[in-house]
C-alpha positions in Angstrom: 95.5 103.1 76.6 95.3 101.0 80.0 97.8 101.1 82.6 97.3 99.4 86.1 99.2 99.0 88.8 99.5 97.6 92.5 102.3 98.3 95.0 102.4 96.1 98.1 105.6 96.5 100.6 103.9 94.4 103.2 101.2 91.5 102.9 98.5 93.7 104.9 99.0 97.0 102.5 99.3 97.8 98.7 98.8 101.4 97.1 97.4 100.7 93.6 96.8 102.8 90.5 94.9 102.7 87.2 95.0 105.2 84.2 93.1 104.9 81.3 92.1 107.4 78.1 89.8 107.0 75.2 89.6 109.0 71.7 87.2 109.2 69.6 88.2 107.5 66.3 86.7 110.2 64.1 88.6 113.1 66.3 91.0 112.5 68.1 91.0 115.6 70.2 87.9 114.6 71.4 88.9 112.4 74.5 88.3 111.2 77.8 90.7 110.4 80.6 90.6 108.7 84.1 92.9 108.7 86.8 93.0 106.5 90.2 94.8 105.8 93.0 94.4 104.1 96.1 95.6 103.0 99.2 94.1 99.2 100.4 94.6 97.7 103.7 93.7 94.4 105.4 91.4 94.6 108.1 91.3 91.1 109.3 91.5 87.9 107.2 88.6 89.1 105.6 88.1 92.5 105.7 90.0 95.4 103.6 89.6 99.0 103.3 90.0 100.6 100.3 90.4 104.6 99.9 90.6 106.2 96.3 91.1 109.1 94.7 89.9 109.8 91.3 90.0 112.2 88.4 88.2 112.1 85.1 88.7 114.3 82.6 86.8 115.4 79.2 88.4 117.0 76.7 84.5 118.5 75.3 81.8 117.7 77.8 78.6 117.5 76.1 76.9 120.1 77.2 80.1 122.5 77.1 78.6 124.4 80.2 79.9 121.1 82.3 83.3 121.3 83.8 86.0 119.2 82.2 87.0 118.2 85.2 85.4 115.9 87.6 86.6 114.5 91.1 85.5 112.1 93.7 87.3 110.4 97.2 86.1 107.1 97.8 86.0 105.0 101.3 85.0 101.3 100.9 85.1 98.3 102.8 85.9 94.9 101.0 84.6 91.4 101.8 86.8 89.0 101.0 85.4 85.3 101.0 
């Protein structure tokens, strides 16, 4: 399963999304998830910033002492040429 997405109400902004999950084909309670949504905006002609959120998710982390659960906010910078 893939699903992505991108929103733009103006030529200088967009909010995009992506989510995505993965079995395992011998048990299917076995899986993995991943989340993602962002919010771009243009800079100048060729500069955008980018700033995500995600979330990933495993259903049985290997060790099972990890979390299932795993976060991260991401800032870039794009170069568009």
């Amino acid at each position: 399963m893939l699903h992505v997405a991108r929103y733009t109400d103006s030529p200088s902004a967009a909010l995009t999304q992506k989510a995505q999950g993965l079995w395992k084909m011998d048990d299917t309670s076995d899986c993995f998830y991943h989340f993602e949504i962002g919010v771009a905006a243009t800079l100048t002609k060729s500069f955008e910033m980018k700033v995500s959120y995600l979330v990933d998710y495993k259903n049985k982390p290997l060790p099972e002492t990890l979390k299932k659960t795993d976060t991260a906010f991401i800032a870039t910078i794009l170069y568009k040429f």
